[in-house]
C-alpha positions as CSV (number, residue, x, y, z in Angstrom):
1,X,-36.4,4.2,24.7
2,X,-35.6,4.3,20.9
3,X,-38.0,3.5,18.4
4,X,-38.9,0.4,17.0
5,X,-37.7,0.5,13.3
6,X,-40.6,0.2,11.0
7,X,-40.9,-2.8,8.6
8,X,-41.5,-2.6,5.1
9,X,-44.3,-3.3,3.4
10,X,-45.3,-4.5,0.3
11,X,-43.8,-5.9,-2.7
12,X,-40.1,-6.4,-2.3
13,X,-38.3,-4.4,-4.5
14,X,-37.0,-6.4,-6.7
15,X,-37.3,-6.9,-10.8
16,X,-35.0,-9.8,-11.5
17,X,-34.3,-11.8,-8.9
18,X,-31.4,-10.1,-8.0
19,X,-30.9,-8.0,-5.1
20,X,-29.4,-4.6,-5.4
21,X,-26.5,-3.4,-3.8
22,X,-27.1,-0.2,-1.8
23,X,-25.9,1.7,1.4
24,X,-25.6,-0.4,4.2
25,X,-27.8,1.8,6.8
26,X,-30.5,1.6,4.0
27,X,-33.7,-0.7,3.8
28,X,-32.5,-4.0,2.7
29,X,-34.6,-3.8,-1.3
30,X,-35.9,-7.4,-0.7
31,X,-38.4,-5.9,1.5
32,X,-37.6,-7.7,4.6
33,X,-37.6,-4.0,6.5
34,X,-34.2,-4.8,7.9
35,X,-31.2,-2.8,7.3
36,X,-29.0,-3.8,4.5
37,X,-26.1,-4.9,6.2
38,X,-28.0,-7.3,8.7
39,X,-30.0,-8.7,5.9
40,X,-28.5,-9.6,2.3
41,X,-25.9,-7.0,2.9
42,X,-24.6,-9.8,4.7
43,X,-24.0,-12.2,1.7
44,X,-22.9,-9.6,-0.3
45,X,-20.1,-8.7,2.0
46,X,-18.8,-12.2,1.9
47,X,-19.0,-12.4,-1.8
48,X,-15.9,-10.6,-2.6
49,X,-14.4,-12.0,-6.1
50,X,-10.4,-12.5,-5.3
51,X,-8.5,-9.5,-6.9
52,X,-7.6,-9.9,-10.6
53,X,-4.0,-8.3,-10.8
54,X,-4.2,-8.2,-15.0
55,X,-8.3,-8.0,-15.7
56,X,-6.8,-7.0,-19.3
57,X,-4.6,-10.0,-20.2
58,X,-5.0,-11.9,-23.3
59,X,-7.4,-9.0,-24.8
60,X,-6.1,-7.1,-27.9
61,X,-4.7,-3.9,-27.0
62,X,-4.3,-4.8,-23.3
63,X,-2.1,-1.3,-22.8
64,X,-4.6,0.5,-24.6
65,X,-7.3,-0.8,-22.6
66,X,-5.0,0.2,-19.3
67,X,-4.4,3.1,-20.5
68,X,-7.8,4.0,-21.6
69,X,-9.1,3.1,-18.3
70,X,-6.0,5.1,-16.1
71,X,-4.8,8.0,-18.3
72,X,-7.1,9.2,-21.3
73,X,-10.0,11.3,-20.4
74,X,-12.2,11.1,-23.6
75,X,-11.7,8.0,-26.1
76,X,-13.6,5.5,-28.1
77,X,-12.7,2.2,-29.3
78,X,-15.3,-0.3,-31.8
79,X,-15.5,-3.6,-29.8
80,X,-16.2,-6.6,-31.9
81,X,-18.3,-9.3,-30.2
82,X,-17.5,-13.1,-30.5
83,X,-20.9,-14.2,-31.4
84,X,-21.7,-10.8,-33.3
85,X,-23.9,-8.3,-32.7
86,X,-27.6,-9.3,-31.8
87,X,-30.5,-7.7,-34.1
88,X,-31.2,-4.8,-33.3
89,X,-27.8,-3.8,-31.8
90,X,-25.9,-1.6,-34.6
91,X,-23.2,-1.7,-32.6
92,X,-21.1,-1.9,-29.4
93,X,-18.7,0.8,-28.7
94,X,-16.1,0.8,-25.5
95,X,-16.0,5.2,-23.9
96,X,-13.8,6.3,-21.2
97,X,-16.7,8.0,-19.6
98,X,-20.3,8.1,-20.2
99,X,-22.9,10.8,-19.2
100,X,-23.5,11.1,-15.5
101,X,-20.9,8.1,-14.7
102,X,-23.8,5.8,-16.7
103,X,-22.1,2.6,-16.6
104,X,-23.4,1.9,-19.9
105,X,-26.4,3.3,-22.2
106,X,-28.4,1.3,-24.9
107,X,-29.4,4.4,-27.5
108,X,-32.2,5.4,-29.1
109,X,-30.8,3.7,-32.2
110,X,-30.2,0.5,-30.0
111,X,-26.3,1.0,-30.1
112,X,-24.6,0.4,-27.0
113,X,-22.1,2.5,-25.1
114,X,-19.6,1.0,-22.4
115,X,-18.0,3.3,-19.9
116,X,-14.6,2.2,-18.9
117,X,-13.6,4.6,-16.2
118,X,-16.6,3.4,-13.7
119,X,-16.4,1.9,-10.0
120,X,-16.8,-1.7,-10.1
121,X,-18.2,-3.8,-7.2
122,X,-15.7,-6.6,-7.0
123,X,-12.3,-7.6,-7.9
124,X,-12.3,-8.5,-11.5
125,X,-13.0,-5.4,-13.9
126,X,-13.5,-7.9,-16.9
127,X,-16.1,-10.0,-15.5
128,X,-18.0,-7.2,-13.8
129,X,-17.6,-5.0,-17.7
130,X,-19.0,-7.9,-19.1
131,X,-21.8,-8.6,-17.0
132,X,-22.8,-4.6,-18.0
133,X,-22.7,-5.5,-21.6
134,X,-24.5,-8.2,-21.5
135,X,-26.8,-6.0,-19.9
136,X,-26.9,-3.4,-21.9
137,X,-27.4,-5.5,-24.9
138,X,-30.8,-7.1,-24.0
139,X,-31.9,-3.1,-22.0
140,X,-34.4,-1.6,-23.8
141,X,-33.5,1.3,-26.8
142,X,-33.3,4.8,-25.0
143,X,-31.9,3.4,-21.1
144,X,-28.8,3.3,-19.3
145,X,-28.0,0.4,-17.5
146,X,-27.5,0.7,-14.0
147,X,-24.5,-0.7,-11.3
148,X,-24.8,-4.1,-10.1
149,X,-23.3,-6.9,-8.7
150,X,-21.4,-9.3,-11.1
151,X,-22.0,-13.1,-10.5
152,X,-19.2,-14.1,-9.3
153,X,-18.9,-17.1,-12.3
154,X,-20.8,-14.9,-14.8
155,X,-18.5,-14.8,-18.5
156,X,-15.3,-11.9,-18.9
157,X,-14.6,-10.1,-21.8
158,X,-12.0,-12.2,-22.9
159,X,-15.7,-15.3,-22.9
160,X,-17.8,-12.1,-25.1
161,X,-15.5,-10.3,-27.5
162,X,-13.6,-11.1,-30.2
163,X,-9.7,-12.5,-29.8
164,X,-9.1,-11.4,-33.1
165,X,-11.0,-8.4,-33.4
166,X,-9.1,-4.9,-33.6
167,X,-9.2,-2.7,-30.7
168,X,-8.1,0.5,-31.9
169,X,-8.9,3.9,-30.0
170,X,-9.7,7.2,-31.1
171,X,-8.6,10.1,-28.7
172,X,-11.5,12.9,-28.7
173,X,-10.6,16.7,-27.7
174,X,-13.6,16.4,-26.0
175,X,-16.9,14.3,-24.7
176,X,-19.4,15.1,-27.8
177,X,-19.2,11.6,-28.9
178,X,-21.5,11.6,-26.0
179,X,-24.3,12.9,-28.5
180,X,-25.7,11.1,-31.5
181,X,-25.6,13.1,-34.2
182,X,-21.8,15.0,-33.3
183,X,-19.4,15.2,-36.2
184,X,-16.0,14.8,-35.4
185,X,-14.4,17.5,-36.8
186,X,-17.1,19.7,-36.4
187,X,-16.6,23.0,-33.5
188,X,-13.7,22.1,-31.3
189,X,-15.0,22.1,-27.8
190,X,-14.3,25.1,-25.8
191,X,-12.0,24.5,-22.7
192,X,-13.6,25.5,-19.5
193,X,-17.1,25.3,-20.5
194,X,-18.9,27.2,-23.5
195,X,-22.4,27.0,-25.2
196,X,-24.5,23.5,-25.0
197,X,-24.0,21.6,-28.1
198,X,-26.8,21.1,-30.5
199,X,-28.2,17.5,-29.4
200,X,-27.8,17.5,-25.8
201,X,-29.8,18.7,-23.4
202,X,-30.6,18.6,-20.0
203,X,-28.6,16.5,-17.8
204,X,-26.3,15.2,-20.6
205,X,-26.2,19.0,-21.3
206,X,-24.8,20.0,-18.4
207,X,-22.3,16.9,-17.8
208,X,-20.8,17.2,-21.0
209,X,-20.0,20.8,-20.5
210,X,-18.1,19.5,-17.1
211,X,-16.4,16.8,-18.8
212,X,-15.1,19.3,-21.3
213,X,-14.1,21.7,-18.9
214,X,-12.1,19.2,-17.2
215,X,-10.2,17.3,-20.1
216,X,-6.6,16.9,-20.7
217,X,-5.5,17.5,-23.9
218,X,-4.3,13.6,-25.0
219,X,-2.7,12.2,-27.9
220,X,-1.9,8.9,-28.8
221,X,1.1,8.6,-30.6
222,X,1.0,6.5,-34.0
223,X,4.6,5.3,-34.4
224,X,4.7,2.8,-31.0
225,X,1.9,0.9,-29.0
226,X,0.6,2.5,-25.7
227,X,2.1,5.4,-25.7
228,X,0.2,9.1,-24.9
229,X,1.2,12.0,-24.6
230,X,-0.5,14.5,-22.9
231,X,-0.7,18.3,-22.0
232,X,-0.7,19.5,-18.1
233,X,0.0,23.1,-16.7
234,X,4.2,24.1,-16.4
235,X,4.8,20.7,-18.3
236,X,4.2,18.0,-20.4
237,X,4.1,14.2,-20.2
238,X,4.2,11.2,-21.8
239,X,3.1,7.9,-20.5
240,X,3.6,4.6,-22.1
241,X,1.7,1.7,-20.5
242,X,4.3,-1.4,-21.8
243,X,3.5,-5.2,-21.5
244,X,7.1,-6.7,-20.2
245,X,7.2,-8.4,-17.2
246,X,8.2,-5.6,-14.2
247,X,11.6,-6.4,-12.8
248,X,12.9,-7.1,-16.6
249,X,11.5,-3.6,-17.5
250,X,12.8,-2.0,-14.5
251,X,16.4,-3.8,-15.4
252,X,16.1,-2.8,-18.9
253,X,15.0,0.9,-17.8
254,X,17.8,1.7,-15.3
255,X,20.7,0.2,-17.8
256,X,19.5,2.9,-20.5
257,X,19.0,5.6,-17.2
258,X,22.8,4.6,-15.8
259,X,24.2,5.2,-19.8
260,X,22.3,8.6,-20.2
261,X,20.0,7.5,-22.5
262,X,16.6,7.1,-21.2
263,X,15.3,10.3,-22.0
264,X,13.3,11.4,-25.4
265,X,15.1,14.5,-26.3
266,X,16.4,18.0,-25.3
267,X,14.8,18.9,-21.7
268,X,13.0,15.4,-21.1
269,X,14.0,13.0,-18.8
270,X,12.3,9.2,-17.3
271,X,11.0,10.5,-14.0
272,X,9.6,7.1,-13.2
273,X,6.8,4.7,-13.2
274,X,3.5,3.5,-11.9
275,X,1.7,0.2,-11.9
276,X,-1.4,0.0,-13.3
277,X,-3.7,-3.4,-13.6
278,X,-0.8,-5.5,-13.4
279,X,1.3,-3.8,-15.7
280,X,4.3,-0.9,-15.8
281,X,3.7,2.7,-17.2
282,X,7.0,4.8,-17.8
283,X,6.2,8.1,-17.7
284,X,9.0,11.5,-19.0
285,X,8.5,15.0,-18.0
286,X,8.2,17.1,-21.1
287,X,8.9,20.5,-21.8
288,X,5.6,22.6,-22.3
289,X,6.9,23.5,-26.0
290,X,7.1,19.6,-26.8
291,X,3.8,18.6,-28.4
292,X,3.2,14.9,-29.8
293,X,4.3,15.2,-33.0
294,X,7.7,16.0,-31.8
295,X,8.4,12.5,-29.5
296,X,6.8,10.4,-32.2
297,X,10.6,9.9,-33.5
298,X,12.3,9.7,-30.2
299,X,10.0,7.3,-28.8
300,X,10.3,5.0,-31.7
301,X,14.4,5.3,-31.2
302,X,13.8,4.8,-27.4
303,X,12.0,1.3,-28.6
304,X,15.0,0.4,-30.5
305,X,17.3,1.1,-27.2
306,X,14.9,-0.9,-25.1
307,X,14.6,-3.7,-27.4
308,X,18.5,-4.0,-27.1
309,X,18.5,-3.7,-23.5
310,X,16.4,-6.3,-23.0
311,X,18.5,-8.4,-25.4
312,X,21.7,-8.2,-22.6
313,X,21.3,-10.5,-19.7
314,X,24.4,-9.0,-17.7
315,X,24.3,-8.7,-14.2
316,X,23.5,-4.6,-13.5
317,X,26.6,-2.4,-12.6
318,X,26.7,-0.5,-9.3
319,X,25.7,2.8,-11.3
320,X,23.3,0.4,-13.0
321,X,21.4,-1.0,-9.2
322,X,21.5,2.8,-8.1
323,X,19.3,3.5,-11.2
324,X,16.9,1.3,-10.8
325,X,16.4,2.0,-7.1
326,X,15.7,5.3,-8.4
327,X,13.2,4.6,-10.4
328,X,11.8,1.5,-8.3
329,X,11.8,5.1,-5.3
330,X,9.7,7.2,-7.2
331,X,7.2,4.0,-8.6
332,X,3.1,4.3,-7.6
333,X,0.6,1.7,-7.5
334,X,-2.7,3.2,-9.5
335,X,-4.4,-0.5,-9.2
């Protein structure tokens, strides 16, 4: 005869009215003593917001935010807030990755960090980033802020920041933007591990050192938007999240691919694309001995040749169609 389960007792646990999402087999936090899945698990399984194919349109720098979120491991960007930055909030600054996964952290200082590159609990990455800055602006000096549900009408980024504000990234060799008191500049972080760095400890210590172990070398090149180029073992690659409707890209991509002029150079070549948050990322297999300096001018002549693809409104060729169902063969869906 199994056991009867054993209710809960005491205060619900719950701070501000909202229920926290947790396991499904685990004690429902209201209190009730009931699983989580046969109490308010219920609700929240129904509350699914509808997928948001482009969670980035409309922002400044919507590539950049793709690309931040898909492709670079350690970046920052300065976010500009619409209403400004409440006292006591130096400022706001957008990371790939936080310390432990945090998905954000109000500093000592009461400056706020905002990971990117975190598991969100519904279909709209905007709304459910904004709902953790929100957060994280009102969280008390010193705390991360914590997963949650989103409500499902709660504000996007594109209702808190800035339309007009820059959003322009800075590609780090490594996580030490992580601490404080880090100069860049300072001792380049040693691939595969290395000392602590002065200013972390602890956890953050020991996180940092695995981020750093783990990083790709990235660069973002200067000369064209969206574009990175990074550094992987036996190759290299560049990836260029670009904001052109899909099938016109892919037309415009296989007419340069049929007249042998998709590639960036010597040894490169367009091996194909992926989709990421609703838009189209190229991406050419580089030789190990190309480094980002040397595609900054062939990527900004490749810009030119797509510019004047686009321009033609031809039907494709036969060698043209066999092109694009190439590239269309060898396209992934990221998100």
């Amino acid at each position: 005869m199994a056991k009867k389960r054993p209710q809960t007792k005491g205060k619900p646990h719950v701070t501000d009215g909202t229920i926290p999402v947790v396991g499904a087999r685990e004690p429902c936090p209201c209190g009730s003593g009931r699983r989580y899945k046969a109490c308010h698990g219920r609700a929240a399984a129904h509350a699914v917001t509808e997928l948001v194919q482009r969670p980035f349109e409309s922002l400044v720098g919507e590539g950049d935010w793709v690309a931040l979120r898909e492709l670079v491991p350690a970046a920052t960007v300065e976010l500009t807030l619409k209403d400004g930055l409440p006292d006591g909030v130096p400022s706001v600054t957008l990371a790939t990755v936080l310390p432990m996964a945090w998905p954000a952290l109000r500093r000592d200082d009461g400056s706020v960090l905002l990971g990117l590159q975190n598991d969100t609990s519904s279909g709209d990455l905007s709304r459910d980033l904004a709902d953790t800055l929100l957060r994280a602006l009102e969280a008390e000096p010193g705390n991360p802020v914590q997963a949650r549900r989103a409500p499902v009408n709660g504000p996007r980024l594109q209702d808190v920041l800035d339309p007009e504000g820059a959003f322009e990234p800075v590609v780090h060799t490594g996580f030490e933007f992580w601490v404080p008191d880090f100069q860049e500049g300072g001792e380049a972080p040693q691939k595969g591990g290395g000392g602590r760095r002065e200013g972390a400890s602890g956890e953050v210590a020991a996180s940092l050192e695995r981020a750093n172990a783990a990083a790709i070398p990235t660069v973002k090149l200067a000369g064209v938007d969206s574009a990175y180029w990074c550094e992987t073992p036996g190759k290299n690659h560049l990836r260029w999240v670009m904001p052109h409707a899909e099938e016109k890209l892919l037309d415009a991509l296989a007419r340069l691919h049929a007249a042998g002029t998709s590639s960036l150079g010597e040894g490169t070549r367009l091996v194909g694309s992926f989709r990421a948050h609703g838009l189209t990322v190229p991406v050419w297999d580089l030789p190990s001995s190309v480094k980002a300096d040397d595609v900054e001018k062939p990527a900004a002549e490749f810009a030119e040749r797509l510019a004047a693809a686009f321009a033609t409104d031809a039907p494709l060729t036969a060698d043209e169609r066999r092109a694009r169902g190439g590239l269309t063969n060898r396209q992934v869906t990221l998100s």
